[in-house]
PQR file with spaces between the fields and no chain letter, atoms N, CA, C, O and H, PARSE charges and radii, in Angstrom:
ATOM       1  N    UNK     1       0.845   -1.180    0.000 -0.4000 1.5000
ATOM       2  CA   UNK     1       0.000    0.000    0.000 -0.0000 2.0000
ATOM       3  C    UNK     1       0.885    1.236    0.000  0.5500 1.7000
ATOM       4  O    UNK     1       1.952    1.301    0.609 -0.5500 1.4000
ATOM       5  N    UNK     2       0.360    2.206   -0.728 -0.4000 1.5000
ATOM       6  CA   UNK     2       0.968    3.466   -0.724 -0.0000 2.0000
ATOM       7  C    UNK     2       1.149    4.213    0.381  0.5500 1.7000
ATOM       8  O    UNK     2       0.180    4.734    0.932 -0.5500 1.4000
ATOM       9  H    UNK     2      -0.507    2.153   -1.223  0.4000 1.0000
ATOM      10  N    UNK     3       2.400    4.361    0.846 -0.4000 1.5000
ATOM      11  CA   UNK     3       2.042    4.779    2.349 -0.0000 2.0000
ATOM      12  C    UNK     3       1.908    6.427    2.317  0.5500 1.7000
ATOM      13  O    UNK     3       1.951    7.098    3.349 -0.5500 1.4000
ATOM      14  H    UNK     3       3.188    3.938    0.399  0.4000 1.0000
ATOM      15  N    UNK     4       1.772    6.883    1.249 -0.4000 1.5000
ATOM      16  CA   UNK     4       1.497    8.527    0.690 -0.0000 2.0000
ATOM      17  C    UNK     4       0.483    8.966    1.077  0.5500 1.7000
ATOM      18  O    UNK     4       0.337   10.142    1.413 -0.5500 1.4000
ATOM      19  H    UNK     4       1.737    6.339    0.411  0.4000 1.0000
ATOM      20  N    UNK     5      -0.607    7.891    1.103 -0.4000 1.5000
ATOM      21  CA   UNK     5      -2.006    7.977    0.990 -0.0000 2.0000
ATOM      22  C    UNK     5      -2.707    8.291    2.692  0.5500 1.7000
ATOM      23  O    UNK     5      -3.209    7.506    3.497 -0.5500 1.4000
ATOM      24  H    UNK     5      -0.489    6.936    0.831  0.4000 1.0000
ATOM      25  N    UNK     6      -2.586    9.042    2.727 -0.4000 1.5000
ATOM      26  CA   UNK     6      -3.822    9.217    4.185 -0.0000 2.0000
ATOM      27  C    UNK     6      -5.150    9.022    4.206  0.5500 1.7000
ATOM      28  O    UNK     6      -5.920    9.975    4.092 -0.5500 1.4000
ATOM      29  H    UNK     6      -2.179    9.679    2.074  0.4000 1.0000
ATOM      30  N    UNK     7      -5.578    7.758    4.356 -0.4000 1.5000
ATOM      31  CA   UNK     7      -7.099    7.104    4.140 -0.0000 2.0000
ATOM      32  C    UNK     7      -7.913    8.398    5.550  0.5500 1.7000
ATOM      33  O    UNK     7      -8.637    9.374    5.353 -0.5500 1.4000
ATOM      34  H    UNK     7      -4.952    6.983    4.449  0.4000 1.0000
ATOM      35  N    UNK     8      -7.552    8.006    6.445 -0.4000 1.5000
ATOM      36  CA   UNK     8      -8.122    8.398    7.204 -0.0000 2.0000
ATOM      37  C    UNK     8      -9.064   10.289    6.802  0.5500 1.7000
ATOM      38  O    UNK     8     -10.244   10.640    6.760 -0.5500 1.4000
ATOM      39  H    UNK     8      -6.964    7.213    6.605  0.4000 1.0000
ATOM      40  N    UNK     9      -7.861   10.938    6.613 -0.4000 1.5000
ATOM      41  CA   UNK     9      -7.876   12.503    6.003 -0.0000 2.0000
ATOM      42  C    UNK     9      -8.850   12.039    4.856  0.5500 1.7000
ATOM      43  O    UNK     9      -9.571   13.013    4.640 -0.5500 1.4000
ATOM      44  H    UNK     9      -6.903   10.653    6.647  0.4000 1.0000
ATOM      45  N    UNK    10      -9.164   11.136    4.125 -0.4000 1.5000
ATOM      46  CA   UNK    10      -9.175   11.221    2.518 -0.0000 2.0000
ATOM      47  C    UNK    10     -11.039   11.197    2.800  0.5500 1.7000
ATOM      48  O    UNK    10     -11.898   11.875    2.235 -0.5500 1.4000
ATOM      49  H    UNK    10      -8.579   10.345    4.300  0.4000 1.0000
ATOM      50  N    UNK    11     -11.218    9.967    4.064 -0.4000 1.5000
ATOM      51  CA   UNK    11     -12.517    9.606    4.052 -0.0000 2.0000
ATOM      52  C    UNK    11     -13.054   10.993    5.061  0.5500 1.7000
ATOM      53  O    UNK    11     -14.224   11.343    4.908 -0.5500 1.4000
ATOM      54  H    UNK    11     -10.521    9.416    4.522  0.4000 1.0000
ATOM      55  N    UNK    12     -12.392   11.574    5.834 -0.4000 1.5000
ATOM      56  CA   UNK    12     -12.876   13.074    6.404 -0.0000 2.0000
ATOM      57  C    UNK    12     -13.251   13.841    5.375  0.5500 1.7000
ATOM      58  O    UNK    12     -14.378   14.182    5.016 -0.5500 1.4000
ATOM      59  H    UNK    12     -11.441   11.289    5.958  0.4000 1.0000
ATOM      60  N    UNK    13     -11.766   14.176    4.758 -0.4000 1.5000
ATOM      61  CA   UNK    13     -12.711   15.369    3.269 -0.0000 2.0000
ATOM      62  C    UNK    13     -13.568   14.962    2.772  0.5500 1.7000
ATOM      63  O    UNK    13     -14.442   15.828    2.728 -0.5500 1.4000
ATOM      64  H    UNK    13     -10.850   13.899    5.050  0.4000 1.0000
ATOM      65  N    UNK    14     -14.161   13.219    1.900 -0.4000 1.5000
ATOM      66  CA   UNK    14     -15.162   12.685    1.834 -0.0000 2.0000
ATOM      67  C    UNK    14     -16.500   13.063    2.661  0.5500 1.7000
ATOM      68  O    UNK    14     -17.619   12.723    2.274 -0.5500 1.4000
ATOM      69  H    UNK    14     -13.451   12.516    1.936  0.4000 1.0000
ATOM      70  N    UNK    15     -16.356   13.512    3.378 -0.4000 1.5000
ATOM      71  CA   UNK    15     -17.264   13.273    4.619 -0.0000 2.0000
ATOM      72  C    UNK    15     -17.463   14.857    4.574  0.5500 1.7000
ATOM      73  O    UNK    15     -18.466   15.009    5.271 -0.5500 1.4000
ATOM      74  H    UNK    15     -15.447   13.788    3.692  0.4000 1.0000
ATOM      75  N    UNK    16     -17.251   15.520    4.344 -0.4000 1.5000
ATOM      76  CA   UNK    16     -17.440   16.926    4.165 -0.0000 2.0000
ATOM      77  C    UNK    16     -17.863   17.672    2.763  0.5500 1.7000
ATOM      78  O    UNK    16     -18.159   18.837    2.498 -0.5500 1.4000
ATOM      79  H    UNK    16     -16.437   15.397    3.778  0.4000 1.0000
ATOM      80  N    UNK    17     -17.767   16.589    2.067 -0.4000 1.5000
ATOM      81  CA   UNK    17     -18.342   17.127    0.439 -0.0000 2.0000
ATOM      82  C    UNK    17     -20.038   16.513    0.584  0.5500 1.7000
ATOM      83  O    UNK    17     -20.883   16.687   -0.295 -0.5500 1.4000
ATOM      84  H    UNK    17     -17.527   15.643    2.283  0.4000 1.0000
ATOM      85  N    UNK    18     -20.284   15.787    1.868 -0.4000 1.5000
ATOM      86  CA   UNK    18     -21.992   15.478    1.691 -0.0000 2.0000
ATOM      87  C    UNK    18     -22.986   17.456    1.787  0.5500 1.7000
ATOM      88  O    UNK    18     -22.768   18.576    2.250 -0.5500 1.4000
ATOM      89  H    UNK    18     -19.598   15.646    2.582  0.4000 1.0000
ATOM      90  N    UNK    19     -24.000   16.749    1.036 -0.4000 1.5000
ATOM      91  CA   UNK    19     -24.553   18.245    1.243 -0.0000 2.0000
ATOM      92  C    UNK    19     -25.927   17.860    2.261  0.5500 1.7000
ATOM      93  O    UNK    19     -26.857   18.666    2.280 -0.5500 1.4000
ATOM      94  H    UNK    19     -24.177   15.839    0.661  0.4000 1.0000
ATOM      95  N    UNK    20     -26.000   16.671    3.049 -0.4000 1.5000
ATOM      96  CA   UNK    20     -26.664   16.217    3.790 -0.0000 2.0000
ATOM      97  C    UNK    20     -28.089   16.048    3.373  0.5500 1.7000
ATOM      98  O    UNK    20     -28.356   16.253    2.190 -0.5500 1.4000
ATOM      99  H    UNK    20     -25.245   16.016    3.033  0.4000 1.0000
ATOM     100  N    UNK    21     -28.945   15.731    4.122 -0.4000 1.5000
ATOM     101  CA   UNK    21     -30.352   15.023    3.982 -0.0000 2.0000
ATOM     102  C    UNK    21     -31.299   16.687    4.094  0.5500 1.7000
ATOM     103  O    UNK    21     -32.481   16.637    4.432 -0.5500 1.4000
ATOM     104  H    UNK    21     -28.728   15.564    5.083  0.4000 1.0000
ATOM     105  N    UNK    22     -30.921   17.479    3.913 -0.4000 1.5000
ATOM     106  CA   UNK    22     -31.348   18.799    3.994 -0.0000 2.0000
ATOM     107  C    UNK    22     -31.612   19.583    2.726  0.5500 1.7000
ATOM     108  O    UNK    22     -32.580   20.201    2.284 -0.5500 1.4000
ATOM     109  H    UNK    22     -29.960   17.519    3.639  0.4000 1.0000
ATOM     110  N    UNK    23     -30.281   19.301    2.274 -0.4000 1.5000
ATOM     111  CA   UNK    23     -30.015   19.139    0.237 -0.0000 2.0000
ATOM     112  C    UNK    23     -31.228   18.646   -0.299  0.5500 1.7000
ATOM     113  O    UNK    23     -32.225   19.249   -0.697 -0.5500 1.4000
ATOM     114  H    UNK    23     -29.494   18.799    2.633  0.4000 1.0000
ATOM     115  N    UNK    24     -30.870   17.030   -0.216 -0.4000 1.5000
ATOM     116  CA   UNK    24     -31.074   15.892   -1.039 -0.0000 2.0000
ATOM     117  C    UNK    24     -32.678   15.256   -0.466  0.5500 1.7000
ATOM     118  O    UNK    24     -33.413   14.474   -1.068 -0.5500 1.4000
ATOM     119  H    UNK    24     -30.060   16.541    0.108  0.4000 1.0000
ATOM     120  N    UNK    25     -32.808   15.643    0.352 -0.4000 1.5000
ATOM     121  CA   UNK    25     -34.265   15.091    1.170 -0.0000 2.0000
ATOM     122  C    UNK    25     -33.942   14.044    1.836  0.5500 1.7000
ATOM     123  O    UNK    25     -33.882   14.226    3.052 -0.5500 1.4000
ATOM     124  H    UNK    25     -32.212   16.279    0.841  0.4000 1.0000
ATOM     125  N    UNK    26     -33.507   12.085    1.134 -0.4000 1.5000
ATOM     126  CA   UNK    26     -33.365   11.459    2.148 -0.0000 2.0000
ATOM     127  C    UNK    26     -31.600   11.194    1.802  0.5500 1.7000
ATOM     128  O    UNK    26     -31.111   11.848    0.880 -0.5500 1.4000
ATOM     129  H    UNK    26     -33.556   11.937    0.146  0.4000 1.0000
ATOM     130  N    UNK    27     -30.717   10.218    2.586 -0.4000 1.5000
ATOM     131  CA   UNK    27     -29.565    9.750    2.126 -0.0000 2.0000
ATOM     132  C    UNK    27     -29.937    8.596    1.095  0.5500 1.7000
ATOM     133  O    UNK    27     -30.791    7.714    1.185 -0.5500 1.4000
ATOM     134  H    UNK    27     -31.115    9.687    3.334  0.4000 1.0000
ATOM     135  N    UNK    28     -28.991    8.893    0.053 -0.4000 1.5000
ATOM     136  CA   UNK    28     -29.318    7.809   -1.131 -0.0000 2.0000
ATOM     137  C    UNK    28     -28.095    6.564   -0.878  0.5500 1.7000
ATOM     138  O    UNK    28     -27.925    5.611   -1.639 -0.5500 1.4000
ATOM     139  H    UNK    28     -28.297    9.610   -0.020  0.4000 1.0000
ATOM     140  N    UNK    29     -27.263    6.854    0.456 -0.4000 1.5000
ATOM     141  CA   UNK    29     -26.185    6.019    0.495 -0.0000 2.0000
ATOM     142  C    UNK    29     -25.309    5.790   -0.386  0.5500 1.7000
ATOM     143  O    UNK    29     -24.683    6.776   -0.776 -0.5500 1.4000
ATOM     144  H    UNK    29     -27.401    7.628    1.074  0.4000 1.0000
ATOM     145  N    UNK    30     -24.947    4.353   -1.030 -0.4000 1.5000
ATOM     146  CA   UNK    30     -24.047    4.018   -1.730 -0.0000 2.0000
ATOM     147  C    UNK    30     -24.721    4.590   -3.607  0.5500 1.7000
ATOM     148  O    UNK    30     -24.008    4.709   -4.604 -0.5500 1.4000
ATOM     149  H    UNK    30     -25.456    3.552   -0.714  0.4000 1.0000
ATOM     150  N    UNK    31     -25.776    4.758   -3.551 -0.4000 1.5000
ATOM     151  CA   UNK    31     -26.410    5.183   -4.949 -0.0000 2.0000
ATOM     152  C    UNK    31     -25.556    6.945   -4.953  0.5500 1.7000
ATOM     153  O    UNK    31     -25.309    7.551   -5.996 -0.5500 1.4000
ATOM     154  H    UNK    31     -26.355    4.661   -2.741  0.4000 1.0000
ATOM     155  N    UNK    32     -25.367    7.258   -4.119 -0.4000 1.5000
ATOM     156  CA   UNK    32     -24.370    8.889   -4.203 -0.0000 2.0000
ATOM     157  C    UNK    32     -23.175    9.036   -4.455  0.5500 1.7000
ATOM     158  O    UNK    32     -22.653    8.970   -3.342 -0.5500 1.4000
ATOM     159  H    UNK    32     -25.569    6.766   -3.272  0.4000 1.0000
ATOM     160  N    UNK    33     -22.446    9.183   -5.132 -0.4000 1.5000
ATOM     161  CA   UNK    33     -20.663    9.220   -5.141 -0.0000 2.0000
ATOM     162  C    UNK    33     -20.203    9.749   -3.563  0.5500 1.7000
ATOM     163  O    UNK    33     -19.153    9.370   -3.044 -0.5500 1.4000
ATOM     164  H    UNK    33     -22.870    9.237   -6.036  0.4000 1.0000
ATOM     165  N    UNK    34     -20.921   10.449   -3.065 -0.4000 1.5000
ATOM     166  CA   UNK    34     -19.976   10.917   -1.561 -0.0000 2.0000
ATOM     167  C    UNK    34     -20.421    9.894   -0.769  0.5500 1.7000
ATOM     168  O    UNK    34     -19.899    9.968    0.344 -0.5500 1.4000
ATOM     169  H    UNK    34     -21.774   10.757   -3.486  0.4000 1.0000
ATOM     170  N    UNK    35     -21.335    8.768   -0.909 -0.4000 1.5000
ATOM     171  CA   UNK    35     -21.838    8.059   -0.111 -0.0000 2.0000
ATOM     172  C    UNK    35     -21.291    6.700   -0.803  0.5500 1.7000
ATOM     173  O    UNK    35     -20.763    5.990    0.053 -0.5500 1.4000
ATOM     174  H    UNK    35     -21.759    8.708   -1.813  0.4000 1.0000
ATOM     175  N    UNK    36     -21.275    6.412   -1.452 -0.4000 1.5000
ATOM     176  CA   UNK    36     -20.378    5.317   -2.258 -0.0000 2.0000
ATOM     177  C    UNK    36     -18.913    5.106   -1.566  0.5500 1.7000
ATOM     178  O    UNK    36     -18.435    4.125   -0.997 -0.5500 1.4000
ATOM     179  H    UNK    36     -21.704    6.989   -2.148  0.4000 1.0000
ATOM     180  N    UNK    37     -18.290    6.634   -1.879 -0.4000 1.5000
ATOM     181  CA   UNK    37     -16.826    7.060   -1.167 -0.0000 2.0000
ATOM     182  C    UNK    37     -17.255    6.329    0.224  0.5500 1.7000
ATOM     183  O    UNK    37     -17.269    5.159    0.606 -0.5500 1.4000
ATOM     184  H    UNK    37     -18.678    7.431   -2.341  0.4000 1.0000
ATOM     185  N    UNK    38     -17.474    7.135    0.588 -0.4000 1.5000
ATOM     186  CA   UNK    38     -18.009    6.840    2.098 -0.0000 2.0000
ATOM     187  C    UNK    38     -17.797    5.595    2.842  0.5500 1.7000
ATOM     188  O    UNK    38     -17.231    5.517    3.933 -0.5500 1.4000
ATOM     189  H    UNK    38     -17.463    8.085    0.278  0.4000 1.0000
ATOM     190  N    UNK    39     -18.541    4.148    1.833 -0.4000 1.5000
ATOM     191  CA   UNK    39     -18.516    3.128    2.345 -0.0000 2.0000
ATOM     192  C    UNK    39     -16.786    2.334    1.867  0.5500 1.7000
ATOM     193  O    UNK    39     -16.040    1.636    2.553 -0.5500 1.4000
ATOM     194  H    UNK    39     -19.001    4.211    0.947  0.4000 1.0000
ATOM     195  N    UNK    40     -16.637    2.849    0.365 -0.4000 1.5000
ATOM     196  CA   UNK    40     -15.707    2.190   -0.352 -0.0000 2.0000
ATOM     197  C    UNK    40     -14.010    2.395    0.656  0.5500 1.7000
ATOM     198  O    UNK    40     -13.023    1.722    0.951 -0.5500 1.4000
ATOM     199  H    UNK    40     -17.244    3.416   -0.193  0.4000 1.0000
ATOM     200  N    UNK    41     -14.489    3.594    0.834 -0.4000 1.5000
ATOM     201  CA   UNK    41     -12.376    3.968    1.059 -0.0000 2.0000
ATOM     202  C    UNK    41     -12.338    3.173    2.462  0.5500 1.7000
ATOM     203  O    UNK    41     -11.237    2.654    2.649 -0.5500 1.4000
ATOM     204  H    UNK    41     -15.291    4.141    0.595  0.4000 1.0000
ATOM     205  N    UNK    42     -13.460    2.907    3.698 -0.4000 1.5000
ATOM     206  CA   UNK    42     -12.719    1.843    4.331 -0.0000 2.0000
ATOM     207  C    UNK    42     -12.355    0.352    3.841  0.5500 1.7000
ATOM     208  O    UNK    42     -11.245   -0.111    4.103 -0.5500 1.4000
ATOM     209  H    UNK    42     -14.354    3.328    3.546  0.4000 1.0000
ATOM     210  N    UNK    43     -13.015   -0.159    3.348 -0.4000 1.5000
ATOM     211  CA   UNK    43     -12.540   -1.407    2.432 -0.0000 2.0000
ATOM     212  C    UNK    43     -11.092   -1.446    1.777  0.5500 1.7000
ATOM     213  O    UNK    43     -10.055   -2.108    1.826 -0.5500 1.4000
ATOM     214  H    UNK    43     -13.917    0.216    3.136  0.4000 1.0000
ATOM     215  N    UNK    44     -11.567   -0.489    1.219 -0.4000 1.5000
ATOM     216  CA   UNK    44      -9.900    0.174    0.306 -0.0000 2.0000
ATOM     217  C    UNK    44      -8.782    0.179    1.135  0.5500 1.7000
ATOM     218  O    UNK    44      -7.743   -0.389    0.798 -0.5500 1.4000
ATOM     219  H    UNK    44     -12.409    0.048    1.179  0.4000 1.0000
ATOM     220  N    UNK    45      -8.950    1.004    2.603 -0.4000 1.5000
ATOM     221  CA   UNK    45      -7.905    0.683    3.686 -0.0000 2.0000
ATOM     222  C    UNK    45      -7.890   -0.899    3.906  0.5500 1.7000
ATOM     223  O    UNK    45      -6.945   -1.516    3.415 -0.5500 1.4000
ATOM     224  H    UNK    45      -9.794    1.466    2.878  0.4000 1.0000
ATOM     225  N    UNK    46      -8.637   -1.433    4.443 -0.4000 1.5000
ATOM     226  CA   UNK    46      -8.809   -3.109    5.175 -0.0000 2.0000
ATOM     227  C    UNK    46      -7.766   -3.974    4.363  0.5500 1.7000
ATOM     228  O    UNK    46      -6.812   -4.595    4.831 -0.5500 1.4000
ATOM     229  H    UNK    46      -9.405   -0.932    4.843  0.4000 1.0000
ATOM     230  N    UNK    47      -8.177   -3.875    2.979 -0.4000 1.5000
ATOM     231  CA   UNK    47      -7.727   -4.487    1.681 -0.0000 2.0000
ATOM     232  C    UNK    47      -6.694   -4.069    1.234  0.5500 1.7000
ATOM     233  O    UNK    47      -6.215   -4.736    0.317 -0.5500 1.4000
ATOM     234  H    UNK    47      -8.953   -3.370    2.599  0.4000 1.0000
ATOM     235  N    UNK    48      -6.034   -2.980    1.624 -0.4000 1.5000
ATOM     236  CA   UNK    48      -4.802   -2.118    1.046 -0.0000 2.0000
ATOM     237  C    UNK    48      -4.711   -2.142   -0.310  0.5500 1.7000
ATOM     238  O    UNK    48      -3.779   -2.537   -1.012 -0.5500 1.4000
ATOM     239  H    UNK    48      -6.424   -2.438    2.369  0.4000 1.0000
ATOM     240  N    UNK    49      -5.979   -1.589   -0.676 -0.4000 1.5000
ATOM     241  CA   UNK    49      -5.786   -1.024   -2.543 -0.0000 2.0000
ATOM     242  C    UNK    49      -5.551    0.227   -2.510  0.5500 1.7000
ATOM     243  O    UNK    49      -6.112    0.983   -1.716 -0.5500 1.4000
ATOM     244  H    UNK    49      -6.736   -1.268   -0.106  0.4000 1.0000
ATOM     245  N    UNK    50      -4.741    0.573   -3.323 -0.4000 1.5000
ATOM     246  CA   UNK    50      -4.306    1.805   -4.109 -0.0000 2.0000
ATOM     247  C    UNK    50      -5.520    3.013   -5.061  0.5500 1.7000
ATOM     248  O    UNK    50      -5.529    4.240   -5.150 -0.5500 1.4000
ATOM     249  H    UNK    50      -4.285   -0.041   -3.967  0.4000 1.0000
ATOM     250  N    UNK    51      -6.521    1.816   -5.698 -0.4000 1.5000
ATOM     251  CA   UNK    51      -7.428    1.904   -6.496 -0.0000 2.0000
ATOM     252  C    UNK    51      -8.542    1.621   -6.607  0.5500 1.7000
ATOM     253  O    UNK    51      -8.941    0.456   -6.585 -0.5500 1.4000
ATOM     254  H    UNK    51      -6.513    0.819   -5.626  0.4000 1.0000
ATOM     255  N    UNK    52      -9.327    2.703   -6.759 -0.4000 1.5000
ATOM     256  CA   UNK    52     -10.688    2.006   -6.919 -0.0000 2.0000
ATOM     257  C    UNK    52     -11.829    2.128   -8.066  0.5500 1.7000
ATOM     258  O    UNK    52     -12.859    1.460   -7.985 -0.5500 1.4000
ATOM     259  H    UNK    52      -9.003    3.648   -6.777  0.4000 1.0000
């Protein structure tokens, strides 16, 4: 794994591009790219991919 990569920081900024259930009405979860992110980049850590 790239040790360049700060998962942790990566899934925070993730986590700050939601425009929340206020926006959007309900959470669409993994059907959202920030909510997709969301679930994907811990896996991505667990698994130590580079890529997704």
């Amino acid at each position: 794994m790239n040790k360049d990569i700060n998962y942790d920081q990566l899934i925070e900024q993730v986590g700050k591009c939601c425009l929340t259930e206020d926006f959007c009405g309900t959470c669409q979860k993994e059907k959202c790219l920030v909510g997709y992110c969301k679930h994907v980049l811990p896996e991505a850590f667990k698994k130590h991919y580079e890529f997704i």
